[in-house]
C-alpha positions in Angstrom: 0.0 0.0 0.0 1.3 3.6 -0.9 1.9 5.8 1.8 -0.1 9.3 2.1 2.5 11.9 2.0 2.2 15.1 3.8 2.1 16.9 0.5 -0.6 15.4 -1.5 -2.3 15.6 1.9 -1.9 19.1 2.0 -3.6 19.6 -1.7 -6.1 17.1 -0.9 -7.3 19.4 1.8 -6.9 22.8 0.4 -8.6 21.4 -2.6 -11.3 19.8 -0.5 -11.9 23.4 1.0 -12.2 25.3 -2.5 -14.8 22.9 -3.6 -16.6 23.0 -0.6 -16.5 27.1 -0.8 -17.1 27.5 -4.4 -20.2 25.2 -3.8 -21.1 27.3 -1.0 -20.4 31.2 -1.4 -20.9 31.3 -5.4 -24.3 30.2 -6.1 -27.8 30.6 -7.5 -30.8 29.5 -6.0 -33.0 27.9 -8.4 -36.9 27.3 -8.1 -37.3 24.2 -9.6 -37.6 20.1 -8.6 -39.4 19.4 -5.7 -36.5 21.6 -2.9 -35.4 23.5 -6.0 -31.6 23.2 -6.9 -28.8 25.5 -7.5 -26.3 26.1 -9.4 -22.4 26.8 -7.9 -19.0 27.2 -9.1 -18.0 24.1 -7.0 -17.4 21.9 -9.8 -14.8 24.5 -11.0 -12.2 23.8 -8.8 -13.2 20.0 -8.8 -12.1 19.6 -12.4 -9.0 21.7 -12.2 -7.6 19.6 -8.9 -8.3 16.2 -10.5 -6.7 17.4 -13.8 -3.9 18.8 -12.0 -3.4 16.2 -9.1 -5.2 12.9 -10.6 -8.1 10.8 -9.8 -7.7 10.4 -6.1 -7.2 13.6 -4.9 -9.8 14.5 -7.9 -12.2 12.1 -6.2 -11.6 13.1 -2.5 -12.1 16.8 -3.1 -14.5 16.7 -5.3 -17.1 14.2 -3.1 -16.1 15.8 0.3 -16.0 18.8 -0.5 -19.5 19.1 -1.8 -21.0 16.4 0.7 -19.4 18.9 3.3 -21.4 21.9 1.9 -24.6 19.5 1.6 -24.4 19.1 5.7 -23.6 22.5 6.5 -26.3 23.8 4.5 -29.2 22.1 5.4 -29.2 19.4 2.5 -28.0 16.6 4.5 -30.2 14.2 2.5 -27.9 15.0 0.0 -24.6 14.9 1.2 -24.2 10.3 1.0 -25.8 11.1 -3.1 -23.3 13.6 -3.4 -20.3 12.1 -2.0 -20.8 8.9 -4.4 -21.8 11.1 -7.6 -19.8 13.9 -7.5 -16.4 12.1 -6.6 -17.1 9.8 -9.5 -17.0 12.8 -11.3 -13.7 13.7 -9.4 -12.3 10.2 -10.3 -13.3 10.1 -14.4 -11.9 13.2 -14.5 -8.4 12.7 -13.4 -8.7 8.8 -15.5 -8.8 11.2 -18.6 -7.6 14.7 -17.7 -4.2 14.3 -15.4 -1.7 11.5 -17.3 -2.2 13.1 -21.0 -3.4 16.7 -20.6 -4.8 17.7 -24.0 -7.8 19.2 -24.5 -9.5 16.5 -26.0 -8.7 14.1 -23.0 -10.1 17.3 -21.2 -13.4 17.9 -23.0 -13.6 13.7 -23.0 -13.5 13.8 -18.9 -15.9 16.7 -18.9 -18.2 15.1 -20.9 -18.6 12.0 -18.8 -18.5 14.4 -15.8 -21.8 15.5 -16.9 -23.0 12.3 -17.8 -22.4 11.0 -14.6 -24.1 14.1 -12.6 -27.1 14.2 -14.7 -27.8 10.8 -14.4 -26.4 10.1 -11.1 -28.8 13.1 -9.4 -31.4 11.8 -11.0 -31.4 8.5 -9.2 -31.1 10.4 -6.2 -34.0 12.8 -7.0 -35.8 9.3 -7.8 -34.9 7.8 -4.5 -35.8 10.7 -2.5 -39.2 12.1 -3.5 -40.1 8.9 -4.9 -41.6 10.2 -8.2 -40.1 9.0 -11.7 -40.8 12.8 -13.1 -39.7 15.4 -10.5 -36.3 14.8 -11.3 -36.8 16.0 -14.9 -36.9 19.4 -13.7 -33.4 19.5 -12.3 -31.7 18.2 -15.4 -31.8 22.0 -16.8 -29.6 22.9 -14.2 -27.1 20.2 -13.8 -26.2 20.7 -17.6 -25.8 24.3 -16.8 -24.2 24.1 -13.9 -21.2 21.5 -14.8 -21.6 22.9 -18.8 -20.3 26.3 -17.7 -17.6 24.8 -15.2 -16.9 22.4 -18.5 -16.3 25.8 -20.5 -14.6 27.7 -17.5 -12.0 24.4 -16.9 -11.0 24.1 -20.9 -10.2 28.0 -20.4 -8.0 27.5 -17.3 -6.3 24.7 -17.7 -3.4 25.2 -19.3 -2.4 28.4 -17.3 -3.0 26.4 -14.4 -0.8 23.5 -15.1 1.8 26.1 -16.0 1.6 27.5 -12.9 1.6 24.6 -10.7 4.4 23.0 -13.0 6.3 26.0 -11.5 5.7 25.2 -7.8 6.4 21.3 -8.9 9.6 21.7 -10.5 11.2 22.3 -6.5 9.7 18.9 -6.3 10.8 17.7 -9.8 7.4 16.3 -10.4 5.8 18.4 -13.5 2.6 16.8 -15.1 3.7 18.1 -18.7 6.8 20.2 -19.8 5.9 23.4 -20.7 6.8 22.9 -24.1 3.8 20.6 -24.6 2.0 23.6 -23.6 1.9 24.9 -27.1 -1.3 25.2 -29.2 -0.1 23.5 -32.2 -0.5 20.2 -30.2 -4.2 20.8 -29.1 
């Protein structure tokens, strides 16, 4: 088994903390589905961690940090649908966003990021009001919500892994040379 360093422990929960904040601080309201739903910049960070630091760390901050927000907010229900679907969406992202960091692999993650909210939130919706249509009315939403982070992540990602590439190269552990970085490639 592979030891937790206390770096990666460190990003874990700094990144943990954004999503949770993002989810909690910059959001919409929205009155639809049966509690209504909103929509938050938490996936935002979500995507960027797990394309910068991989599935794991993609799939720890991504489901604790928004079950966290789902307790402290009063949608507790939430929080055990939210730790399951939205570190899934943690995990696929890193599978296709950290190792070869193109914007393809990117937009590929993304995509099945949404899948897997969309359909994933439905089940939940299903299980908790009990009703095959309600959820229906919170698919608008999702796709807005994790379509904008989508657009918002395939802007920032390359300046991002420039920068942390930067703060890696003490460690001598860059996820792509910055030469890669070049559009001609993408």
């Amino acid at each position: 088994m592979k030891k937790i360093n206390i770096y990666d422990l460190t990003i874990c929960a700094i990144a943990t903390a954004l999503v949770c904040v993002f989810t909690a601080f910059i959001t919409i309201r929205l009155p639809i589905g049966g509690e209504g739903g909103l929509i938050h910049l938490g996936n935002i960070p979500l995507l960027l961690f797990a394309i910068i630091c991989g599935k794991k760390i993609g799939m720890i901050c991504g489901g604790v940090g928004m079950a966290l927000f789902d307790v402290l907010s009063g949608w507790a229900i939430w929080a055990p649908f939210t730790l399951v679907i939205v570190g899934a969406m943690g995990y696929v992202m890193g599978v296709f966003g950290h190792k070869k960091t193109t914007y393809l692999n990117v937009t590929i993650g993304i995509l099945f990021a949404i899948i897997i909210k969309v359909v994933g939130y439905y089940f939940a919706e299903l299980i908790i009001y009990g009703n095959p249509l309600t959820p229906f009315a919170s698919i608008p939403g999702n796709l807005i919500q994790v379509g904008f982070a989508g657009i918002a992540t395939l802007v920032a990602f390359k300046p991002v892994l420039i920068a942390t590439n930067q703060f890696r190269k003490d460690k001598e552990e860059t996820i792509i040379d910055d030469e890669d970085l070049n559009d001609e490639q993408y």
